[in-house]
N, CA, C and O atoms as a Maestro MAE file, in Angstrom:
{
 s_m_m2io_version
 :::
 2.0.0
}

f_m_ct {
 s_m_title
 :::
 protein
 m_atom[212] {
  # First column is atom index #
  i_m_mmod_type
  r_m_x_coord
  r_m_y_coord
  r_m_z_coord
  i_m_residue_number
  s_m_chain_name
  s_m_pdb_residue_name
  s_m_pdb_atom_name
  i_m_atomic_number
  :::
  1 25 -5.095 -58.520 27.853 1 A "UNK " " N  " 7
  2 3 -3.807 -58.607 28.512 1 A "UNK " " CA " 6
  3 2 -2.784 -59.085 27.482 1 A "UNK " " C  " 6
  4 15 -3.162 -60.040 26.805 1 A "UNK " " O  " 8
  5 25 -1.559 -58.604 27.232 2 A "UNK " " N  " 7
  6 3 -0.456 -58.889 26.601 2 A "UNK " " CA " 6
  7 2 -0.130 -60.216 26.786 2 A "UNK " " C  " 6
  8 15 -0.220 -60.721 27.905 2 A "UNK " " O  " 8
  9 25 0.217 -60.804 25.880 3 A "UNK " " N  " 7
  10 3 1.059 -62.322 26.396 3 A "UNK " " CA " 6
  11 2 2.610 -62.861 25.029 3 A "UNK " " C  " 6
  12 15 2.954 -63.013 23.857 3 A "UNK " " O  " 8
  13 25 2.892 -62.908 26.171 4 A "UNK " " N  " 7
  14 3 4.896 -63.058 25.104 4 A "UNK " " CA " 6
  15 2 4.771 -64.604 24.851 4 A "UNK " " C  " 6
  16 15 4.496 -65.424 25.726 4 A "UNK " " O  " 8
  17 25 4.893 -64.744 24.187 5 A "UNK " " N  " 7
  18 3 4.862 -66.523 23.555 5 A "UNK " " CA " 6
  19 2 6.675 -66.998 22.908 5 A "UNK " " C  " 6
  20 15 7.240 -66.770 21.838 5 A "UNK " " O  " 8
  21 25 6.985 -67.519 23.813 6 A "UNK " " N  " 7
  22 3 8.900 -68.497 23.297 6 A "UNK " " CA " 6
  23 2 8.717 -69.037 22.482 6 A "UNK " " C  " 6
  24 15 7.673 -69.635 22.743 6 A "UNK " " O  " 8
  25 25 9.023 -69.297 21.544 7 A "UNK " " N  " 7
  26 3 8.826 -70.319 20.505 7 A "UNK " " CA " 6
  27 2 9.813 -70.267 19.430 7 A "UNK " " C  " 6
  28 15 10.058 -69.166 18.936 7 A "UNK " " O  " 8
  29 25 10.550 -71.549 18.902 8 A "UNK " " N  " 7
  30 3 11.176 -72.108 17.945 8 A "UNK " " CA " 6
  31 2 10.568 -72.229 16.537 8 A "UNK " " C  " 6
  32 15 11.262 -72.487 15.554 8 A "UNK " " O  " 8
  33 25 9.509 -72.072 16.495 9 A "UNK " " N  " 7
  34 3 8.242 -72.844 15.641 9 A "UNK " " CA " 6
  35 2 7.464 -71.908 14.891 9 A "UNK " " C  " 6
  36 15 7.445 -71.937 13.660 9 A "UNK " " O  " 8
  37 25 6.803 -71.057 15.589 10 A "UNK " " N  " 7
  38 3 5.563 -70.129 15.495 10 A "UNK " " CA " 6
  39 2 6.370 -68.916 15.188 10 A "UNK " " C  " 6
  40 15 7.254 -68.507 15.941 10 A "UNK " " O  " 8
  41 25 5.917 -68.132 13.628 11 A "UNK " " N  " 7
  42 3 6.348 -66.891 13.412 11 A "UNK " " CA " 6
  43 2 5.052 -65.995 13.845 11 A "UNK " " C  " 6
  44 15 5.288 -65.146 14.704 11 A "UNK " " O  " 8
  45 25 3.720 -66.078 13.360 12 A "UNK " " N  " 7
  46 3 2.903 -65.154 13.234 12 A "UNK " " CA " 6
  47 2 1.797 -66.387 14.189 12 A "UNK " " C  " 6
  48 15 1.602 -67.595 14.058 12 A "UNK " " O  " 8
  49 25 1.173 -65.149 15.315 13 A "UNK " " N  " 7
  50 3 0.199 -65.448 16.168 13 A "UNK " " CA " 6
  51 2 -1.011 -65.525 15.593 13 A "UNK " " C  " 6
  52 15 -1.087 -65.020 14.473 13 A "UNK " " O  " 8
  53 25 -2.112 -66.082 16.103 14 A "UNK " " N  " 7
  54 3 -3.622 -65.479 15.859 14 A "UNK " " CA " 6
  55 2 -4.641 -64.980 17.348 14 A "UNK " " C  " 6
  56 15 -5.780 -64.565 17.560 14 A "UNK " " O  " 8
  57 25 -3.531 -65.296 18.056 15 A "UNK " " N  " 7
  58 3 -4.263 -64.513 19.088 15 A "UNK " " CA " 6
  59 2 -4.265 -63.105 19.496 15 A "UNK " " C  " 6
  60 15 -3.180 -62.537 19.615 15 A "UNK " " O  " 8
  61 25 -5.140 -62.601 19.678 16 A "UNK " " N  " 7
  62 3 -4.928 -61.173 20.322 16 A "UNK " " CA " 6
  63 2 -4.096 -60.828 21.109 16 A "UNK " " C  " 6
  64 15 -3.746 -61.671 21.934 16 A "UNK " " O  " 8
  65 25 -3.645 -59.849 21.140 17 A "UNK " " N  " 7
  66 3 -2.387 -58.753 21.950 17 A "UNK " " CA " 6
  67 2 -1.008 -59.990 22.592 17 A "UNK " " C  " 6
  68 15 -0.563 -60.220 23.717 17 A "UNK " " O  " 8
  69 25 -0.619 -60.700 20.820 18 A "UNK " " N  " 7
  70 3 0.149 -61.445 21.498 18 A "UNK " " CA " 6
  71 2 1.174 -61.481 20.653 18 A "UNK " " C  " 6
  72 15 0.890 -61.073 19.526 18 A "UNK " " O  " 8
  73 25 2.344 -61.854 20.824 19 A "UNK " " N  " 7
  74 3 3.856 -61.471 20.051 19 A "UNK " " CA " 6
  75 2 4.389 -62.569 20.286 19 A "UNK " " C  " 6
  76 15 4.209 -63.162 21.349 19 A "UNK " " O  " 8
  77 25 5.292 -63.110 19.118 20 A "UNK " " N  " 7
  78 3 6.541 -64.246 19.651 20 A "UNK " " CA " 6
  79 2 7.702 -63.355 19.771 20 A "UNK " " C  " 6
  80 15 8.016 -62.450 18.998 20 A "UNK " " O  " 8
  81 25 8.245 -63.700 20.756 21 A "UNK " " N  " 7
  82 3 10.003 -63.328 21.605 21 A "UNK " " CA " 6
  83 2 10.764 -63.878 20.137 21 A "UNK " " C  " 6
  84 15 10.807 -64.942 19.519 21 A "UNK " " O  " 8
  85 25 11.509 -62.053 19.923 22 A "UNK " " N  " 7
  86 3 12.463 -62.533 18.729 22 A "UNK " " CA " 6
  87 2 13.979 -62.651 19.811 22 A "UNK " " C  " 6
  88 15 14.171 -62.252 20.959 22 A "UNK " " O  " 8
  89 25 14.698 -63.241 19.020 23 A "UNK " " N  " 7
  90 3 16.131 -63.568 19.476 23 A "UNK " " CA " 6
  91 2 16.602 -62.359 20.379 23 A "UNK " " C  " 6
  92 15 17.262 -62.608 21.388 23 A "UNK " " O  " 8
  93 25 16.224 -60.813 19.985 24 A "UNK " " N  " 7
  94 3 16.883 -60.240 21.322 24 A "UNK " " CA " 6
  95 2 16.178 -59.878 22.476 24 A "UNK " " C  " 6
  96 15 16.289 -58.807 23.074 24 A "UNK " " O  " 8
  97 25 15.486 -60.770 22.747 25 A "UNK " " N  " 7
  98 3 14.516 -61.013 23.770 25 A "UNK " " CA " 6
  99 2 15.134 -62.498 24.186 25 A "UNK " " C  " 6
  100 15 14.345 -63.024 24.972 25 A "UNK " " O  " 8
  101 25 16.081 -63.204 23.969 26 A "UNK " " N  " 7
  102 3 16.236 -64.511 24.447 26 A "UNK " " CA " 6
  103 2 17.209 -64.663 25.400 26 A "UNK " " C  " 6
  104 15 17.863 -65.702 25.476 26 A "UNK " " O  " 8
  105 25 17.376 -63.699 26.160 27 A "UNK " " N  " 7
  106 3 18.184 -63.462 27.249 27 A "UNK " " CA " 6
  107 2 17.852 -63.952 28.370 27 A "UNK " " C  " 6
  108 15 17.072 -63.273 29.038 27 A "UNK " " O  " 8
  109 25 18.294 -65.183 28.899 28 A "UNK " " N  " 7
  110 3 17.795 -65.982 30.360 28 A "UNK " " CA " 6
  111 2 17.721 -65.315 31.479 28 A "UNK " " C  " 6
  112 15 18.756 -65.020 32.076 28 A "UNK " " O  " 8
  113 25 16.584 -64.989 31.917 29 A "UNK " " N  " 7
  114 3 16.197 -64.416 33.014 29 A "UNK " " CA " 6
  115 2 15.681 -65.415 34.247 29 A "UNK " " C  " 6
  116 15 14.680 -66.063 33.941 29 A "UNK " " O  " 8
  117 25 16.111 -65.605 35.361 30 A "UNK " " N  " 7
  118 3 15.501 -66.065 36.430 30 A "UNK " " CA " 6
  119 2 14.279 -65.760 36.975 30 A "UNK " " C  " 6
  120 15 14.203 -64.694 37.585 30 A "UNK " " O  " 8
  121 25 13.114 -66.592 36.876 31 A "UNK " " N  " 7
  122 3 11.760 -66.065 36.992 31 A "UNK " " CA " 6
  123 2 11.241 -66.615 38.739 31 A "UNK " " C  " 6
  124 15 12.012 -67.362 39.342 31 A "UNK " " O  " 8
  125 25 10.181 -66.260 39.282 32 A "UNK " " N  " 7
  126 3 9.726 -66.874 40.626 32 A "UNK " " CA " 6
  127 2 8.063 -67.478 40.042 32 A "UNK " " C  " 6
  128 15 7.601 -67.183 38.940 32 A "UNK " " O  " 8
  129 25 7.512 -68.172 40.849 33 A "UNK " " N  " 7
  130 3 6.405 -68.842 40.528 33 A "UNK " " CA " 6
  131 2 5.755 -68.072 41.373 33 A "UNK " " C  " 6
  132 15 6.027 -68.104 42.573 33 A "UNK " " O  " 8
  133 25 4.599 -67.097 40.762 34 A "UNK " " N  " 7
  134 3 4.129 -66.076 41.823 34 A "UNK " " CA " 6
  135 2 2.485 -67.074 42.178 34 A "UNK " " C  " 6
  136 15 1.960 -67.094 43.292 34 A "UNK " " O  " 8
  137 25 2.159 -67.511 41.451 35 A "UNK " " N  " 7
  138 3 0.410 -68.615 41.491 35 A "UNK " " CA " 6
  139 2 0.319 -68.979 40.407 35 A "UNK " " C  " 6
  140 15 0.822 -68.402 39.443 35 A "UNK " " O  " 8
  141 25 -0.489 -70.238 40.356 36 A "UNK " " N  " 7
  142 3 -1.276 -71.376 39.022 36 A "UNK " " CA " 6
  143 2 -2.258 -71.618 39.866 36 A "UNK " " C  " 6
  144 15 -2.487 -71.755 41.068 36 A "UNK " " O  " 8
  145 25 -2.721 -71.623 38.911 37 A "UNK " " N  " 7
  146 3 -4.432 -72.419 38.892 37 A "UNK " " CA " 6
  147 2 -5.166 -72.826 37.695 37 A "UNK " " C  " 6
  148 15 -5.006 -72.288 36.600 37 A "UNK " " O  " 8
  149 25 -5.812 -73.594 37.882 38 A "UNK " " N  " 7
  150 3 -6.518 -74.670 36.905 38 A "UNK " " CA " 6
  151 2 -8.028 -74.130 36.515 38 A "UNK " " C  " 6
  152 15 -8.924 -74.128 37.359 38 A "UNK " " O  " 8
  153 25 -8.207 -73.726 35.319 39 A "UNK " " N  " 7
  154 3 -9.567 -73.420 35.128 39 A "UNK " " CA " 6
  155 2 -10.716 -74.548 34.739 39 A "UNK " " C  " 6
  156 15 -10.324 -75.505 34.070 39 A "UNK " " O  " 8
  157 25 -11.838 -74.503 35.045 40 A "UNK " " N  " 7
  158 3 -12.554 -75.286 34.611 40 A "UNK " " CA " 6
  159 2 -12.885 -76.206 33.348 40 A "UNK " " C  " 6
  160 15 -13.739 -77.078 33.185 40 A "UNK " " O  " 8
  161 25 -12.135 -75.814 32.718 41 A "UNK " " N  " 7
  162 3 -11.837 -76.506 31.520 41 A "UNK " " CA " 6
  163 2 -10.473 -76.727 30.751 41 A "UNK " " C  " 6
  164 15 -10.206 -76.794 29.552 41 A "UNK " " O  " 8
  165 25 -9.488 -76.841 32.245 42 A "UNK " " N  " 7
  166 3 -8.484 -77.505 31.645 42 A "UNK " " CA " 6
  167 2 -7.313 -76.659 31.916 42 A "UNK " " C  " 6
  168 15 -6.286 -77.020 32.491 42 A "UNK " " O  " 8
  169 25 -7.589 -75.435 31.415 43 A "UNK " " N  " 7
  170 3 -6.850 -74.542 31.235 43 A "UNK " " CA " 6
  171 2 -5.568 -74.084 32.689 43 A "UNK " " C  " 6
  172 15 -5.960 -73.819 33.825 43 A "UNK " " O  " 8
  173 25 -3.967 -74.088 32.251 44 A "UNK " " N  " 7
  174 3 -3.384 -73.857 33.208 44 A "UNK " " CA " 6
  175 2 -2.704 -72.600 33.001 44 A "UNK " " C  " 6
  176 15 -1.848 -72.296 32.171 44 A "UNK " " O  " 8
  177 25 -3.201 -71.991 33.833 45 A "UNK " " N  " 7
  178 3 -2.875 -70.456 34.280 45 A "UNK " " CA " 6
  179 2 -1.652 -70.354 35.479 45 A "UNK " " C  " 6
  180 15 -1.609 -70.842 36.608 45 A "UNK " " O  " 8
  181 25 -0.615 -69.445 34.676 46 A "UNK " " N  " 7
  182 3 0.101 -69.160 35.623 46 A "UNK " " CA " 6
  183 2 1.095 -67.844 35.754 46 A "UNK " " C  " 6
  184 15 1.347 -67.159 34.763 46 A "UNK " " O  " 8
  185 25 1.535 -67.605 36.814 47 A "UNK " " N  " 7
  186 3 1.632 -66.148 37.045 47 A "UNK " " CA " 6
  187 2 3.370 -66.077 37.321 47 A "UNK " " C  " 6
  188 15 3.842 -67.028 37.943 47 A "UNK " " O  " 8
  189 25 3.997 -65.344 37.022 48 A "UNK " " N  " 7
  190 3 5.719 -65.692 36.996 48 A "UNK " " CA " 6
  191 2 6.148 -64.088 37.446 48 A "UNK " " C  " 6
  192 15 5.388 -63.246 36.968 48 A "UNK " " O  " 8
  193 25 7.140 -63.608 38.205 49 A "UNK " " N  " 7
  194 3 7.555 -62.756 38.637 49 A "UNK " " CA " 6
  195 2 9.184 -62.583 38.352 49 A "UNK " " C  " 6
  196 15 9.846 -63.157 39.217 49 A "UNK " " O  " 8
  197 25 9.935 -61.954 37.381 50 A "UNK " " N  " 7
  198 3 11.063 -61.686 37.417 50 A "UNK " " CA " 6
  199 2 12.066 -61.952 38.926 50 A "UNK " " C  " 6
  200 15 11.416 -61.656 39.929 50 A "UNK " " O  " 8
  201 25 12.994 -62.274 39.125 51 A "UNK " " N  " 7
  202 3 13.812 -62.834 40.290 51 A "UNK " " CA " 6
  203 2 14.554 -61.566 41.131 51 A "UNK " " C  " 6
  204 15 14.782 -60.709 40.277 51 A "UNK " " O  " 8
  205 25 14.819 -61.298 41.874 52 A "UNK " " N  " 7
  206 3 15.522 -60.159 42.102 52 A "UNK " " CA " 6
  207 2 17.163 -60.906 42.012 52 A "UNK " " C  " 6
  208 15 17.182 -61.947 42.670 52 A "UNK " " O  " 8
  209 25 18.066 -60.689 41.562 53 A "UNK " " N  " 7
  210 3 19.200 -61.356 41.411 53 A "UNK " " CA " 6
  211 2 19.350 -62.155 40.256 53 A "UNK " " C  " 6
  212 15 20.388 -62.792 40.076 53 A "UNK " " O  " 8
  :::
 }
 m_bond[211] {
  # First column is bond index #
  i_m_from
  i_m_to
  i_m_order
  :::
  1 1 2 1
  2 2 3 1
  3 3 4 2
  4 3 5 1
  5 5 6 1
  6 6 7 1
  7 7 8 2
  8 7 9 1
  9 9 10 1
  10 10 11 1
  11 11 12 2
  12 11 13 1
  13 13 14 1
  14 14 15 1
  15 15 16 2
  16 15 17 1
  17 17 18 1
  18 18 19 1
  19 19 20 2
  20 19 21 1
  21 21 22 1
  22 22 23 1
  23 23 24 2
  24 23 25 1
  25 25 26 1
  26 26 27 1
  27 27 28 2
  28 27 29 1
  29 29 30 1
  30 30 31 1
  31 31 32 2
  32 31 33 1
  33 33 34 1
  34 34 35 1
  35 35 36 2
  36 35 37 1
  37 37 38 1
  38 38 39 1
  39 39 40 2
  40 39 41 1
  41 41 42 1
  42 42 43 1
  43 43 44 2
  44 43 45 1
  45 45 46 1
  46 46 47 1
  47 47 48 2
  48 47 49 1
  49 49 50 1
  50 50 51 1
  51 51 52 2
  52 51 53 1
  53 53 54 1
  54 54 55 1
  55 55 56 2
  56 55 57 1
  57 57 58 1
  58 58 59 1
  59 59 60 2
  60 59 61 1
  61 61 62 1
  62 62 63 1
  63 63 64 2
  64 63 65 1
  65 65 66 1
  66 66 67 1
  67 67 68 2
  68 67 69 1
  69 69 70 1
  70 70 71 1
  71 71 72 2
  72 71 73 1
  73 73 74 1
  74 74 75 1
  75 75 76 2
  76 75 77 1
  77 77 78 1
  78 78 79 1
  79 79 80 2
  80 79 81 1
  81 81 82 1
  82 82 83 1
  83 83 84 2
  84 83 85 1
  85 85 86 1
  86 86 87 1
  87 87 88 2
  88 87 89 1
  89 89 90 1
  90 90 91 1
  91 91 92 2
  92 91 93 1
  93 93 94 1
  94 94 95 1
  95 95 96 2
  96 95 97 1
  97 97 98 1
  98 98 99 1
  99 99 100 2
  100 99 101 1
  101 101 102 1
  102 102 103 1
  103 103 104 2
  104 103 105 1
  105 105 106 1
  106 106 107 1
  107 107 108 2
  108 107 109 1
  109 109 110 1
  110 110 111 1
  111 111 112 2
  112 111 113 1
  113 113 114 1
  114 114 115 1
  115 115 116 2
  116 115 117 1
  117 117 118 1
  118 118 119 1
  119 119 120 2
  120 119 121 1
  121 121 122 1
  122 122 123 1
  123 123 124 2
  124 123 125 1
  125 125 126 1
  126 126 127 1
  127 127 128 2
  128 127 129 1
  129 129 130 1
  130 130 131 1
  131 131 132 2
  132 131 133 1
  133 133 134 1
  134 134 135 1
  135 135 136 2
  136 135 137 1
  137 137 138 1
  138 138 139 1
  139 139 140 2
  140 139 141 1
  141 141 142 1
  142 142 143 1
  143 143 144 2
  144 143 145 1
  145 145 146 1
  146 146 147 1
  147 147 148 2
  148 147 149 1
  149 149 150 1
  150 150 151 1
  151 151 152 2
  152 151 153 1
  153 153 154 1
  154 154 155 1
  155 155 156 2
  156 155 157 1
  157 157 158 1
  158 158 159 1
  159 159 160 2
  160 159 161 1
  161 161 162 1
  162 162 163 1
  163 163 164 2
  164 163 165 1
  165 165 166 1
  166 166 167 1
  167 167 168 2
  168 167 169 1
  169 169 170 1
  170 170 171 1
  171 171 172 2
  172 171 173 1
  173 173 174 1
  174 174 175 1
  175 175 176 2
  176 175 177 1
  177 177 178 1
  178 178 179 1
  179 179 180 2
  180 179 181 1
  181 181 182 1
  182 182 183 1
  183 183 184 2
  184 183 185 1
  185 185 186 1
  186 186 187 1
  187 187 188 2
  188 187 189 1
  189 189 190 1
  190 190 191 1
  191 191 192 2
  192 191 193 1
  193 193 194 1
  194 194 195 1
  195 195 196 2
  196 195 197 1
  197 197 198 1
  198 198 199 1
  199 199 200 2
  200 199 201 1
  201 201 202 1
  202 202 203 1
  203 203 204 2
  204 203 205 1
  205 205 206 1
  206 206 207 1
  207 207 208 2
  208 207 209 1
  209 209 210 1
  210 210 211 1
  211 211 212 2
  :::
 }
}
């Protein structure tokens, strides 16, 4: 699965199928909290849905 990573900090990833958001990608978008959940080891997973408006 793809994953977009924000970051100030981090130029080059080491994770798989994953990219940092360059500046014209930094356009504030209103997101919804679609689910989270907690994996067994810590891990917080969560799911975000673009806003309509």
């Amino acid at each position: 699965m793809p994953k977009s990573v924000a970051s100030t900090t981090l130029c080059d990833l080491t994770w798989a199928n994953s990219h940092v958001l360059g500046a014209d990608d930094a356009t504030r978008r209103p997101l919804t909290l679609v689910s989270t959940t907690t994996s067994t080891l810590g891990v917080s997973i969560t799911t975000y849905r673009r806003s309509d408006g």
